[in-house]
Each structure stands twice: as C-alpha cells, then as structure tokens.
PDBQT receptor file of N, H, CA, C and O in Angstrom, charges set to zero:
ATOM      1  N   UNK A   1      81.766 104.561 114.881  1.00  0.00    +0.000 N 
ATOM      2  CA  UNK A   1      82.344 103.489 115.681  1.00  0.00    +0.000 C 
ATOM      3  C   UNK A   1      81.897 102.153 115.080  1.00  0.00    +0.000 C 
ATOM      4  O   UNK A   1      80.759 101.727 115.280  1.00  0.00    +0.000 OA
ATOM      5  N   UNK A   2      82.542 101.683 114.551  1.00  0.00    +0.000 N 
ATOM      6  H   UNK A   2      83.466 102.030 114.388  1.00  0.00    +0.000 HD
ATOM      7  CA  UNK A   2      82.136 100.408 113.623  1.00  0.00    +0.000 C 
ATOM      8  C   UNK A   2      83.434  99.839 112.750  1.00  0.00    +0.000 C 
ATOM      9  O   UNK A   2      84.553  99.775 113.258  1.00  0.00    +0.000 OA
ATOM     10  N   UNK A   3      83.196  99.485 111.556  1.00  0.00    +0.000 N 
ATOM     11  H   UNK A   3      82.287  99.536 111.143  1.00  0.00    +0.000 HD
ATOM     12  CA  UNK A   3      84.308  98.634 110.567  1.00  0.00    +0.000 C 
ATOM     13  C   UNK A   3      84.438 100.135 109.587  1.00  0.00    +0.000 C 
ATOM     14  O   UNK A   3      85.321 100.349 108.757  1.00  0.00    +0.000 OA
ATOM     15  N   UNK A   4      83.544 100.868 109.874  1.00  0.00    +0.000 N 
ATOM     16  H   UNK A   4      82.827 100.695 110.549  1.00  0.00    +0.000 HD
ATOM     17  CA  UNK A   4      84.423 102.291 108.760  1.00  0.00    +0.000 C 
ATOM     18  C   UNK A   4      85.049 102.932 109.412  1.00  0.00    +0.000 C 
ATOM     19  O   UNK A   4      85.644 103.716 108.672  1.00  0.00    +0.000 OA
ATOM     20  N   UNK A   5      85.431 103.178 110.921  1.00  0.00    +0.000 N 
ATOM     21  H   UNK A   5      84.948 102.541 111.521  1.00  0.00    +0.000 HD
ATOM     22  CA  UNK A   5      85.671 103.917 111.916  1.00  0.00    +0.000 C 
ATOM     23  C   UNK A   5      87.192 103.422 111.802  1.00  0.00    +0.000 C 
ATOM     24  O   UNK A   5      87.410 102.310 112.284  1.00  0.00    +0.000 OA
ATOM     25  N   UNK A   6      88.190 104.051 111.268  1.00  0.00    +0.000 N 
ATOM     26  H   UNK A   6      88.014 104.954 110.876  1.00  0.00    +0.000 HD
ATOM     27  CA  UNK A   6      89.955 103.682 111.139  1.00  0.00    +0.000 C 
ATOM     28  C   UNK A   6      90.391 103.519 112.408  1.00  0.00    +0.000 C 
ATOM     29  O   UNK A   6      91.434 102.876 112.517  1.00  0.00    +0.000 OA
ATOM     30  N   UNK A   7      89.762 104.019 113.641  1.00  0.00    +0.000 N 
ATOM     31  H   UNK A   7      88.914 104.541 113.552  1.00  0.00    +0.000 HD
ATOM     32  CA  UNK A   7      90.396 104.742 114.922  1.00  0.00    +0.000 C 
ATOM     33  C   UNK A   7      89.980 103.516 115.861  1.00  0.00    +0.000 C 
ATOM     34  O   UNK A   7      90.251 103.629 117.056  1.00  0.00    +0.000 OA
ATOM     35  N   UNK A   8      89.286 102.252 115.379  1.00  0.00    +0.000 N 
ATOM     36  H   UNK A   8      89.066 102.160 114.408  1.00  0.00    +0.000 HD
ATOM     37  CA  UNK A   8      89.196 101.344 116.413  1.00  0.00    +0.000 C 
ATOM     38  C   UNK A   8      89.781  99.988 115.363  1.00  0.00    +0.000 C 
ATOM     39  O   UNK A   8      90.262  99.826 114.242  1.00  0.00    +0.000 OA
ATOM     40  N   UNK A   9      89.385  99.211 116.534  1.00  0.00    +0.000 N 
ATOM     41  H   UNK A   9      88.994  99.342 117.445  1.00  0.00    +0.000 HD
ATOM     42  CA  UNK A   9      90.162  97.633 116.255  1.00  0.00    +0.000 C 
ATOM     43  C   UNK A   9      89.541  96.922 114.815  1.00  0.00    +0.000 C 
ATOM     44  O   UNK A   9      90.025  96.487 113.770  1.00  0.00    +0.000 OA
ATOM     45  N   UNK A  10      88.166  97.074 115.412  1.00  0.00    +0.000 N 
ATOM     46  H   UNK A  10      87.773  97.427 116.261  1.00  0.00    +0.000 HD
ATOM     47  CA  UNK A  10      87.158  97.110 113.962  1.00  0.00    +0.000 C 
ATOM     48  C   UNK A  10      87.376  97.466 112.877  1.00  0.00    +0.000 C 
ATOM     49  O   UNK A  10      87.585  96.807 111.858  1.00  0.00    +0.000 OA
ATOM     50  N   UNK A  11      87.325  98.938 113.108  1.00  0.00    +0.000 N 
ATOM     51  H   UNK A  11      87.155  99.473 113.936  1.00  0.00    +0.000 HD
ATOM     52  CA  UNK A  11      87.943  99.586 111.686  1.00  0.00    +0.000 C 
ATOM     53  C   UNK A  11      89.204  99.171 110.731  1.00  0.00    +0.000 C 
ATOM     54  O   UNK A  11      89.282  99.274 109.507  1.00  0.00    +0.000 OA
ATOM     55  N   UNK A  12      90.304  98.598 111.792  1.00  0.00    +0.000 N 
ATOM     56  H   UNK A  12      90.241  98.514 112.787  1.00  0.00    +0.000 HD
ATOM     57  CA  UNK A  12      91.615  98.484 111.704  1.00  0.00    +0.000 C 
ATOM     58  C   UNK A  12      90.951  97.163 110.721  1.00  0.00    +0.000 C 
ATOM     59  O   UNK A  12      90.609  97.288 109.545  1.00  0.00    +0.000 OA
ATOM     60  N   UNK A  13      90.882  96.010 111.459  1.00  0.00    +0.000 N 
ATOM     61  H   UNK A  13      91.159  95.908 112.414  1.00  0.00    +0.000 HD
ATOM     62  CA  UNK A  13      90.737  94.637 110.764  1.00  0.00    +0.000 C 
ATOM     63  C   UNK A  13      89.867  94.920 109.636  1.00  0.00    +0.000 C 
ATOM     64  O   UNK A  13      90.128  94.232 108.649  1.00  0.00    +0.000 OA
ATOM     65  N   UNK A  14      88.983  95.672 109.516  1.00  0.00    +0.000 N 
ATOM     66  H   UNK A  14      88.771  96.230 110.318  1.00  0.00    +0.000 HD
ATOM     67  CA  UNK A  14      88.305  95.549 108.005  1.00  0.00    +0.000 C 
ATOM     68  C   UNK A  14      89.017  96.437 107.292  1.00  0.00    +0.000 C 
ATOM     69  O   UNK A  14      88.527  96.393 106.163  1.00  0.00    +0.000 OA
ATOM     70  N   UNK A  15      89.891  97.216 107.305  1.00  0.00    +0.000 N 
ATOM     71  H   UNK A  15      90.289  97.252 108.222  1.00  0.00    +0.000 HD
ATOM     72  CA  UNK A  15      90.794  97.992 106.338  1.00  0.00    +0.000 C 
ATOM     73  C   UNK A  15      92.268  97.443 106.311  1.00  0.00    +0.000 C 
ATOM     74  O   UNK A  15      93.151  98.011 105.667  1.00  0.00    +0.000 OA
ATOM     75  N   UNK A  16      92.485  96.274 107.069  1.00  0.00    +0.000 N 
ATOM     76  H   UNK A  16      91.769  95.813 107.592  1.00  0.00    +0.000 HD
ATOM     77  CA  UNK A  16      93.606  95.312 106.723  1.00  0.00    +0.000 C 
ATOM     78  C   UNK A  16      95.026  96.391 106.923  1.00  0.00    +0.000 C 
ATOM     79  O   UNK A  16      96.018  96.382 106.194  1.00  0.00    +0.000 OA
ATOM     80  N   UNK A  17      94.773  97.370 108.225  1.00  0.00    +0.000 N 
ATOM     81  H   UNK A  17      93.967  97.377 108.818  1.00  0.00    +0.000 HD
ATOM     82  CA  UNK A  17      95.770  98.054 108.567  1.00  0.00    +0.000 C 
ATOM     83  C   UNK A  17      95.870  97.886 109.886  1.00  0.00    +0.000 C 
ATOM     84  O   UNK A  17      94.971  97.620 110.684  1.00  0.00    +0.000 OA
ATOM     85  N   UNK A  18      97.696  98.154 110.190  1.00  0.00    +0.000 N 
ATOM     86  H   UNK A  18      98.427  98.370 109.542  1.00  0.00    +0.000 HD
ATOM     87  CA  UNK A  18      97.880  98.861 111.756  1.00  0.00    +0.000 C 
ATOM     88  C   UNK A  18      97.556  99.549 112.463  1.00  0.00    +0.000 C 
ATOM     89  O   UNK A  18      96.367  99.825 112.305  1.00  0.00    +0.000 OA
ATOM     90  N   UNK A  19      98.046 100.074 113.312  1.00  0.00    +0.000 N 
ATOM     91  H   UNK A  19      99.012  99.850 113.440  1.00  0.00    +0.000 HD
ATOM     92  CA  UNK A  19      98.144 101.188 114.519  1.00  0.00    +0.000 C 
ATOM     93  C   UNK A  19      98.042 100.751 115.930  1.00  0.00    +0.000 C 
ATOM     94  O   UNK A  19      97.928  99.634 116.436  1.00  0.00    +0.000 OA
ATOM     95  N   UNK A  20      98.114 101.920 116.412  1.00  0.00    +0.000 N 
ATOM     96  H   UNK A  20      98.207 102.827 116.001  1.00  0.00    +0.000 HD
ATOM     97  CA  UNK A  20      97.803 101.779 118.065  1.00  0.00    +0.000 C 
ATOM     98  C   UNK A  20      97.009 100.847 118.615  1.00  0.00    +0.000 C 
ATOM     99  O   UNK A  20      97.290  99.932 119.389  1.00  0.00    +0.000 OA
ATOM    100  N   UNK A  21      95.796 101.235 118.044  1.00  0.00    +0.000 N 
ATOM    101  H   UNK A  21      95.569 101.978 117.415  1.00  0.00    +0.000 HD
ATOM    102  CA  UNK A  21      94.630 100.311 118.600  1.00  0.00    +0.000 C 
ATOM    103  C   UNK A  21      94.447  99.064 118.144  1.00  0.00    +0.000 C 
ATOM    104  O   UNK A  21      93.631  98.276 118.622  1.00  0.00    +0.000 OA
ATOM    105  N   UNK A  22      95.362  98.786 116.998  1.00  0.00    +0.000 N 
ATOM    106  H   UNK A  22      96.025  99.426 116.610  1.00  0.00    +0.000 HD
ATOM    107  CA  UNK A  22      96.037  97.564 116.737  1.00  0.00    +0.000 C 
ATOM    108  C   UNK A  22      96.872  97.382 116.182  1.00  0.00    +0.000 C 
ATOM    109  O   UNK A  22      96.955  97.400 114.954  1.00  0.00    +0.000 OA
ATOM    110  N   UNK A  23      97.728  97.153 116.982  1.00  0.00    +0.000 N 
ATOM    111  H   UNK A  23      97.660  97.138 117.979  1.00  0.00    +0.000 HD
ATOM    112  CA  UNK A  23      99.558  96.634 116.895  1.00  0.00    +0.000 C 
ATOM    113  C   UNK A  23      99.316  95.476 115.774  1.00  0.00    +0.000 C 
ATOM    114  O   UNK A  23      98.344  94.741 115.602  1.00  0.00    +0.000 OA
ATOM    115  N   UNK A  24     100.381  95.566 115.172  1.00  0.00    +0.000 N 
ATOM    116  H   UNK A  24     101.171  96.163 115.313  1.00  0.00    +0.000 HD
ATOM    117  CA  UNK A  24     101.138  94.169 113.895  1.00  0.00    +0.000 C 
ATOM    118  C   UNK A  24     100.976  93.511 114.585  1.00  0.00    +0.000 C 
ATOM    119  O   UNK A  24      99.930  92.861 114.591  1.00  0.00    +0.000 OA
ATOM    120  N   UNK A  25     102.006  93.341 115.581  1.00  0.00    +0.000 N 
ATOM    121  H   UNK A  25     102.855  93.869 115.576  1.00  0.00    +0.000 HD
ATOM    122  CA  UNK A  25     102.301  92.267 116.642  1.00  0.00    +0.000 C 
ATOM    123  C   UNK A  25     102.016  92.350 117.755  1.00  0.00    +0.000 C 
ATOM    124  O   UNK A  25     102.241  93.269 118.543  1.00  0.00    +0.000 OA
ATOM    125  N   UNK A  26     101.403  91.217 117.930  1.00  0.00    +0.000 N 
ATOM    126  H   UNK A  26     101.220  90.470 117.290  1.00  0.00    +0.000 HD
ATOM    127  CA  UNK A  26     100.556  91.080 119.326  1.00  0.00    +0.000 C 
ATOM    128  C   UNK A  26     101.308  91.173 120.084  1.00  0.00    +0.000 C 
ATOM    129  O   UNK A  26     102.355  90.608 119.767  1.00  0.00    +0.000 OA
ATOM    130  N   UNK A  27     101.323  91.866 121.463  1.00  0.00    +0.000 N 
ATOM    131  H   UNK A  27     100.473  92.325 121.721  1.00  0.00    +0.000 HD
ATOM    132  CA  UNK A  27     102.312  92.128 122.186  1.00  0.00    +0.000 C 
ATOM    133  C   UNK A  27     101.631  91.626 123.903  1.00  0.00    +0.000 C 
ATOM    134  O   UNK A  27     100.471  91.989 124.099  1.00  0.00    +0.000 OA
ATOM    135  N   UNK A  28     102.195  90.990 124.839  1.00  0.00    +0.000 N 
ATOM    136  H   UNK A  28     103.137  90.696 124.680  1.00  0.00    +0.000 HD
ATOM    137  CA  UNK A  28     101.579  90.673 126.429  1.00  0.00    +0.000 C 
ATOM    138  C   UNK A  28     102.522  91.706 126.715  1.00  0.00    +0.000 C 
ATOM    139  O   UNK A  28     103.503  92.198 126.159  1.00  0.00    +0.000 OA
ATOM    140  N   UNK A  29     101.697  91.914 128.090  1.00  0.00    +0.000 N 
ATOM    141  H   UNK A  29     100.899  91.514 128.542  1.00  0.00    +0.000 HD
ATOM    142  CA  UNK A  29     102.647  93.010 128.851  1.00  0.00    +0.000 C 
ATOM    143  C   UNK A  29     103.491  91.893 129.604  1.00  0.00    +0.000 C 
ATOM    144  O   UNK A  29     103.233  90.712 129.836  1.00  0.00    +0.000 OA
ATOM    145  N   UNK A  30     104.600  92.692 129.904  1.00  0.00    +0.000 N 
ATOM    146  H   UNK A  30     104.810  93.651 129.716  1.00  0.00    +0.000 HD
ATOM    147  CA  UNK A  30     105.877  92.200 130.736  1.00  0.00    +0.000 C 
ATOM    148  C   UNK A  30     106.502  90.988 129.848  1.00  0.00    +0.000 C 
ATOM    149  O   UNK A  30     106.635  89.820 130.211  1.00  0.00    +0.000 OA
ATOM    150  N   UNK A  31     106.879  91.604 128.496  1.00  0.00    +0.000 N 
ATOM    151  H   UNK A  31     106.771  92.554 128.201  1.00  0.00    +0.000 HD
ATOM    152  CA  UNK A  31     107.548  90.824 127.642  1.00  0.00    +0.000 C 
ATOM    153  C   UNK A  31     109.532  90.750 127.917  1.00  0.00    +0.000 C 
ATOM    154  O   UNK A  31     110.268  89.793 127.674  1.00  0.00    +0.000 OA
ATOM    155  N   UNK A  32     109.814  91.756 128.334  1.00  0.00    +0.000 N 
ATOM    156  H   UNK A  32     109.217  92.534 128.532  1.00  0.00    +0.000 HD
ATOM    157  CA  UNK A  32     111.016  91.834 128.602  1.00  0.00    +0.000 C 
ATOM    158  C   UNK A  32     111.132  90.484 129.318  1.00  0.00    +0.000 C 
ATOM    159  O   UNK A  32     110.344  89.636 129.737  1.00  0.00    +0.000 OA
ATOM    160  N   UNK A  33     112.722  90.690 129.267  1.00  0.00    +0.000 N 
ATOM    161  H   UNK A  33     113.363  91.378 128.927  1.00  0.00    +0.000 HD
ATOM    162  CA  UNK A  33     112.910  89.032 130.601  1.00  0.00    +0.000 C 
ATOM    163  C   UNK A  33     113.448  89.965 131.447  1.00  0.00    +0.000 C 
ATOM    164  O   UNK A  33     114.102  90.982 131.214  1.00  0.00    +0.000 OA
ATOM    165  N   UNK A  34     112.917  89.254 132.883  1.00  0.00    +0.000 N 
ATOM    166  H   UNK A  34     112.386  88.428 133.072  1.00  0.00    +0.000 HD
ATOM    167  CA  UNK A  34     112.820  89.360 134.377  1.00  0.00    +0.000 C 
ATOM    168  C   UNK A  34     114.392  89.923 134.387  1.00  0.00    +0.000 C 
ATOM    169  O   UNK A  34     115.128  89.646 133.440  1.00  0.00    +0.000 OA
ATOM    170  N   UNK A  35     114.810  90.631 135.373  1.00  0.00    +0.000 N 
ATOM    171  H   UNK A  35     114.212  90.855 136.143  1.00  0.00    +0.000 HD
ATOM    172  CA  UNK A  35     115.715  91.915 135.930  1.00  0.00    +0.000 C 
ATOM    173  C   UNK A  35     115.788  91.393 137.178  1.00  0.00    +0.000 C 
ATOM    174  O   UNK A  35     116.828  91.793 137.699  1.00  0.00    +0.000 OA
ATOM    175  N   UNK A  36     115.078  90.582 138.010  1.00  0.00    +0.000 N 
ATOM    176  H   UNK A  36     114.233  90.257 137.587  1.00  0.00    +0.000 HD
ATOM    177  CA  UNK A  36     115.425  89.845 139.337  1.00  0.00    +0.000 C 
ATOM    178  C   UNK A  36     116.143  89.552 139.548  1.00  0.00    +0.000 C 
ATOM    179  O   UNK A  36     116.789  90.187 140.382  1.00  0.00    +0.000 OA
ATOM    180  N   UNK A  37     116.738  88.214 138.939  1.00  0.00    +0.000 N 
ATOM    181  H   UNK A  37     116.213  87.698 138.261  1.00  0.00    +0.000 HD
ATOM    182  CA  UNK A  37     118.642  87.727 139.664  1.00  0.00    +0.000 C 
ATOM    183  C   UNK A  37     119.333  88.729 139.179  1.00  0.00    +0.000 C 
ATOM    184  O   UNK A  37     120.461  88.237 139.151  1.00  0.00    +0.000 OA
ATOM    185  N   UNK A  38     119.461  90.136 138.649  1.00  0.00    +0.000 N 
ATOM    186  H   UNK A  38     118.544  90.536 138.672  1.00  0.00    +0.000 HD
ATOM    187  CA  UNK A  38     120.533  90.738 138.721  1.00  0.00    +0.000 C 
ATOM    188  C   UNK A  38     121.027  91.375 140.084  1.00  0.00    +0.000 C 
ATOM    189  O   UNK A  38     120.410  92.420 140.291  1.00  0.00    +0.000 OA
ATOM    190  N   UNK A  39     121.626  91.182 140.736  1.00  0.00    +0.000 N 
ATOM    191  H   UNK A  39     122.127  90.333 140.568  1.00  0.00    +0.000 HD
ATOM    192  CA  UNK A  39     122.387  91.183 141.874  1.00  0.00    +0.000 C 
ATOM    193  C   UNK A  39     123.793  91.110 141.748  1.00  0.00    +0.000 C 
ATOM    194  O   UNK A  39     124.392  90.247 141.107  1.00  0.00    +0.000 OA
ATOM    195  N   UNK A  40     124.372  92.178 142.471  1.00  0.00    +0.000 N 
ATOM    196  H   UNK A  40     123.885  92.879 142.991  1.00  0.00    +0.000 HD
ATOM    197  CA  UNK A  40     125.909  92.531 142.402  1.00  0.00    +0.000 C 
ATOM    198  C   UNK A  40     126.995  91.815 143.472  1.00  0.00    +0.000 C 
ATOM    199  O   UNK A  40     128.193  92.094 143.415  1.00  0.00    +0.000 OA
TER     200      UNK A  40
C-alpha cells in the first residue's frame, strides 16, 4: 500500500496511469443535468 502498490491512488500517480481508483477525468457525482422540469 504505497507508490508501488498499482491498486491505489498512490500507486496510480507515481506510475503515471489510470483506473478505477483513479479516473482520467475527474468526475463530481450528479454530473448529468437535472431531469426535474421534465413534466408532461
């Protein structure tokens, strides 16, 4: 669990790769746009 460890965030940023535990792109939750005024 450290910067050799591929499987965390750590690992990720010192091996200058993706994944799960760190996305390319930073992502917030509830990125979609709002579904509220849809009304029929």
């Amino acid at each position: 669990m450290g910067r050799g460890d591929k499987k965390t965030k750590k690992g990720k940023i010192f091996k200058s790769s993706f994944g799960k535990s760190r996305p390319a792109k930073a992502t917030k939750k509830n990125t979609a746009p709002s579904q509220e005024k849809k009304e029929a």
